[in-house]
C-alpha positions in Angstrom: 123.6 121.3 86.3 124.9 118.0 84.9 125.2 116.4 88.1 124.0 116.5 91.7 124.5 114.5 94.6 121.9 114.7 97.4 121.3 112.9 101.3 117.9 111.4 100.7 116.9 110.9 104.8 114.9 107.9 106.1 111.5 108.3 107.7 108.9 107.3 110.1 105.5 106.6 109.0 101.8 106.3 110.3 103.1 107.7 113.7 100.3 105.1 115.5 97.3 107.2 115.4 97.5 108.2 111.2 97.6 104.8 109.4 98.9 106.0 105.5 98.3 109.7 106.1 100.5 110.7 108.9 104.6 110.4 108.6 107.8 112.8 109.8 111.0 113.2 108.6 114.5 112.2 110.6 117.6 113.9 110.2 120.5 111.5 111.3 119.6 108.8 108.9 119.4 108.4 105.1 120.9 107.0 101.7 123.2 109.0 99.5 122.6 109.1 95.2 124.4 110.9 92.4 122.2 111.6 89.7 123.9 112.6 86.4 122.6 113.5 83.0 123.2 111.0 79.7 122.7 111.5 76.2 121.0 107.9 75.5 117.5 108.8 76.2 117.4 105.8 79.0 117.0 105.4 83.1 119.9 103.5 84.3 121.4 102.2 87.9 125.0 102.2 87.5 125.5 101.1 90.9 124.0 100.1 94.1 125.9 99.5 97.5 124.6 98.5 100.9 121.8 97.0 99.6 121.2 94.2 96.9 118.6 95.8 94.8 117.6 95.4 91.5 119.8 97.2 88.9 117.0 97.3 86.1 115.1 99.9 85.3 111.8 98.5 85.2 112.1 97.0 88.8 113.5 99.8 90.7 111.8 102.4 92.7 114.0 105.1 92.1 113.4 104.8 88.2 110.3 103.9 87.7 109.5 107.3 90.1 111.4 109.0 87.2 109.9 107.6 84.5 105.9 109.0 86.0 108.1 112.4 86.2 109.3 112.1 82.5 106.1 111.2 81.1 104.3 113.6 82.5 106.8 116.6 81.1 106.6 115.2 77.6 110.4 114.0 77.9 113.1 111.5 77.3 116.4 113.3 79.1 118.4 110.1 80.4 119.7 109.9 84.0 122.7 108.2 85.1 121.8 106.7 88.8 124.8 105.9 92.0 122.8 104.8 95.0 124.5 104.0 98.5 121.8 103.0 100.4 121.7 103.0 104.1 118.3 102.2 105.4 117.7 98.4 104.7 115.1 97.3 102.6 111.9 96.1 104.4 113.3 98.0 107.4 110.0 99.9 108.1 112.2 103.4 107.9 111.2 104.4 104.2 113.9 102.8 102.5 111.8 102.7 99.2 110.5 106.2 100.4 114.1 107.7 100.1 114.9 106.0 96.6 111.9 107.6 95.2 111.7 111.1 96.7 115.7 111.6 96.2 115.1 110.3 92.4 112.5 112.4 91.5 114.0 115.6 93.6 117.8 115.2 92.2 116.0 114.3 88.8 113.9 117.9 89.4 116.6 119.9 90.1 118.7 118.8 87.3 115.6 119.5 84.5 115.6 123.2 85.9 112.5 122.5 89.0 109.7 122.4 86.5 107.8 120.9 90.0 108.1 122.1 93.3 108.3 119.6 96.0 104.7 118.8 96.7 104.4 118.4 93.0 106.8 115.7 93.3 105.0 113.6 95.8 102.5 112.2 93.4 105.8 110.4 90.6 107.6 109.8 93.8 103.9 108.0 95.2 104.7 105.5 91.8 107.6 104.2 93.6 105.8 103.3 96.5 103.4 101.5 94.4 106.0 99.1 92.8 107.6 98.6 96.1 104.4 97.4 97.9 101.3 97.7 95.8 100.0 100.7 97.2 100.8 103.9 96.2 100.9 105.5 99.5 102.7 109.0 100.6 103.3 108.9 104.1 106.9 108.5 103.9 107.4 110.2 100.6 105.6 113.4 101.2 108.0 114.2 104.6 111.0 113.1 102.5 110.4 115.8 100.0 108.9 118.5 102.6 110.6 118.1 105.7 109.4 117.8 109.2 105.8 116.4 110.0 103.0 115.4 107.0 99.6 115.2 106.8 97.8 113.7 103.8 94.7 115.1 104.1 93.7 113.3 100.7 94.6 111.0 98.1 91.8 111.3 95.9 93.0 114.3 94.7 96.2 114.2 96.4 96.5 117.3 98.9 99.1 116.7 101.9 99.6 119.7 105.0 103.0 120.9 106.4 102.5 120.3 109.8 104.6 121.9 113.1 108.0 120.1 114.6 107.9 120.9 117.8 111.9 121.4 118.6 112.3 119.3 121.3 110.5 115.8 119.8 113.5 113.4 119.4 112.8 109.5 117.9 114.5 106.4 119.0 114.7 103.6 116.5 115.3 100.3 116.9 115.4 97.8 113.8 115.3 94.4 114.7 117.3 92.6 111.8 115.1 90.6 110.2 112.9 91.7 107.3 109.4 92.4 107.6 108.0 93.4 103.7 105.7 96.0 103.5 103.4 93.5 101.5 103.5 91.2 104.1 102.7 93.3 107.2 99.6 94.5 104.5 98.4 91.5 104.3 97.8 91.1 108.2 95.4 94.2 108.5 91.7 93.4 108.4 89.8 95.4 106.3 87.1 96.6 108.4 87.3 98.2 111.9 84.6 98.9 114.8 83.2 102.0 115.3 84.5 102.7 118.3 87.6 102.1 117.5 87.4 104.2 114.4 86.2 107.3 117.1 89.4 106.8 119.3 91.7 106.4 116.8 90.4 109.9 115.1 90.5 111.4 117.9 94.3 110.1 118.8 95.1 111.6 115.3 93.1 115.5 115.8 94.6 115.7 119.3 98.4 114.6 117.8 97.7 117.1 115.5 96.9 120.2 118.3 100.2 119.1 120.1 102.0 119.6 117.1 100.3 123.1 117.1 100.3 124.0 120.4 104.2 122.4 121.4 102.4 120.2 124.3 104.3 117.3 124.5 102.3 115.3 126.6 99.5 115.4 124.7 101.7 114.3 122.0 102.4 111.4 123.7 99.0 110.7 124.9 97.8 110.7 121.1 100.6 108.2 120.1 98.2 105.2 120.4 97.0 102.8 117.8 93.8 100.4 118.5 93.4 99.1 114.9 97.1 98.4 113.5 99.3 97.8 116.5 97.7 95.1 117.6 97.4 93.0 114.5 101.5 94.0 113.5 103.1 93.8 117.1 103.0 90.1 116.8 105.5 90.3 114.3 107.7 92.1 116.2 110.1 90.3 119.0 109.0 91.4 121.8 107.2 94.5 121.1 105.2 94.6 124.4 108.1 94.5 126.2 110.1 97.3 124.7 106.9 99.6 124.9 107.0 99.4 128.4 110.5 99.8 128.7 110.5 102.8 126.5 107.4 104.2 128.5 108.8 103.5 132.3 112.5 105.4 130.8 110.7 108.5 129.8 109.5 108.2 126.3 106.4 109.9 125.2 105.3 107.5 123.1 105.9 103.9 121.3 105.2 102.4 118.1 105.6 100.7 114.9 107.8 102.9 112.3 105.7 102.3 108.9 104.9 98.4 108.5 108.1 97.4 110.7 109.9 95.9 112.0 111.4 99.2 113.5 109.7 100.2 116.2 110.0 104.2 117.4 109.8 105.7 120.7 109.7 109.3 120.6 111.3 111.0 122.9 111.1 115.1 124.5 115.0 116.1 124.9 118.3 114.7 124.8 118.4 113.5 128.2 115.3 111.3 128.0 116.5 110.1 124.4 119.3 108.6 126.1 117.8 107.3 128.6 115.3 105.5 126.4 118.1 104.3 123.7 120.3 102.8 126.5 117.5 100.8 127.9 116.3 99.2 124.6 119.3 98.6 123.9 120.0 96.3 126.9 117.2 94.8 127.3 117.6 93.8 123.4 120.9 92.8 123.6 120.0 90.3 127.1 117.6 88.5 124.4 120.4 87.8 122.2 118.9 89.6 118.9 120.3 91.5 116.8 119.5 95.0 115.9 120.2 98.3 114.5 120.0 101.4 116.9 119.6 105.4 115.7 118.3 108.2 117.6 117.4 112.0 115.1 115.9 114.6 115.7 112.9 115.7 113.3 114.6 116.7 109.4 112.4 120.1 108.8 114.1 120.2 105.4 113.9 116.9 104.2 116.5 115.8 101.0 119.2 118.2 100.8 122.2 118.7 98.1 125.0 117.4 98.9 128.6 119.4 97.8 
């Protein structure tokens, strides 16, 4: 192939009770790219719509992910790069996530797959890194694998397939304001109390048995963050509030997507989805902010080609 054109989908991270190791995959939303071959040896960004981001190599996630790929093949193939991006940027929905995995997966495919996807996590990890100083692969790694993700280690890098139990739905709301990933960083305190370390590992190891064992309510019950949330909420218009309104309509569970400002309420069904997305949005809209709105089921696929 010379060309390929591929959906690279948005996703939610840290899930409340797996802080840069937990993150799923949604199905509904996501940017579009056309990667192409060129002869000139070079990584360019022909165009970028939706979004102003930068067109130059060196400052963009999507090529710098290429470039770690390149490198580490031993080789200089050039790649032609059309981006229509519809997650914002800072939006807390893996908009960086999606530019690197889809770069690095279109990129892949068009070099003959000399990686296979979890192979890719670690160039796609680089774009991350550029986009908020940490090289983190909770959005990245369900982007590229689909459905739920466990990153069991960074140091080596080893990240689990986990379960998607069929009838987990997500509610997203984005607040329109931007919210950098470096920013909402910069709020978390470095060191945490024991005891809140126990619950929080806990939340994550019964999350994970839910996922297992398709019990929804446990699910929900493990959706609960003790060290994050409370230092991020703040940042959020009214974040208390839409918990509980997300919570008394029938959600699961409620929390921050990534760093923010989306906030996610996952949902069991279609008919509590609704429910869930019609009472955010009115209780958003009476406060006279503006927002964006999506509901998706879970992406078990991730980045797909596109004809």
């Amino acid at each position: 192939m010379e060309e390929i054109k591929i959906f690279a989908p948005a996703t939610v991270a840290n899930l409340s009770c797996g802080f840069d190791v937990l993150g799923c995959c949604l199905d509904t939303i996501g940017d579009q790219m056309i990667l192409r071959k060129n002869n000139l040896n070079k990584l360019r960004i022909l165009r970028i719509t939706g979004q102003d981001l930068p067109l130059e190599s060196e400052n963009n996630v999507a090529t710098v992910a290429i470039d770690a790929m390149l490198k580490t093949l031993g080789s200089t193939q050039g790649f032609d790069i059309e981006i229509d991006k519809n997650i914002k940027a800072g939006s807390g929905i893996g908009s960086s996530a999606a530019s690197s995995a889809g770069a690095v997966f279109a990129a892949n495919m068009l070099l003959g797959e000399p990686f296979n996807s979890k192979e890719l996590i670690v160039f796609a990890m680089e774009g991350e890194r550029l986009a908020s100083g940490n090289a983190h692969a909770d959005n990245v790694a369900p982007a590229l694998m689909g459905g739920f993700s466990l990153v069991k280690s960074y140091h080596p890098l080893e990240v689990l397939s986990l379960p998607s139990p069929p009838e987990i739905r997500f509610v997203i709301l984005h607040p329109l304001i931007e919210l950098k990933t470096k920013d909402s960083r910069a709020v978390i305190k470095q060191q945490v109390q024991l005891k809140d370390a126990i619950g929080q590992w806990g939340n994550l190891a019964a999350f994970v048995s839910g996922l297992y064992t398709e019990d929804y309510e446990l699910i929900g019950r493990s959706l609960e963050d003790k060290i994050i949330e409370p230092m991020r909420s703040v940042l959020i218009p009214y974040f208390e509030e839409l918990k509980n309104i997300a919570l008394e309509n029938g959600a699961l569970g409620f929390g921050i997507s990534g760093s923010g400002p989306s906030v996610f309420a996952m949902c069991k069904g279609d008919t509590a989805t609704a429910n869930v997305k019609k009472a955010m949005q009115l209780f958003y809209q009476d406060k006279g902010i503006e927002f964006d709105l999506h509901h998706s089921a879970i992406n078990r696929t991730g980045i797909r080609i596109l004809e």
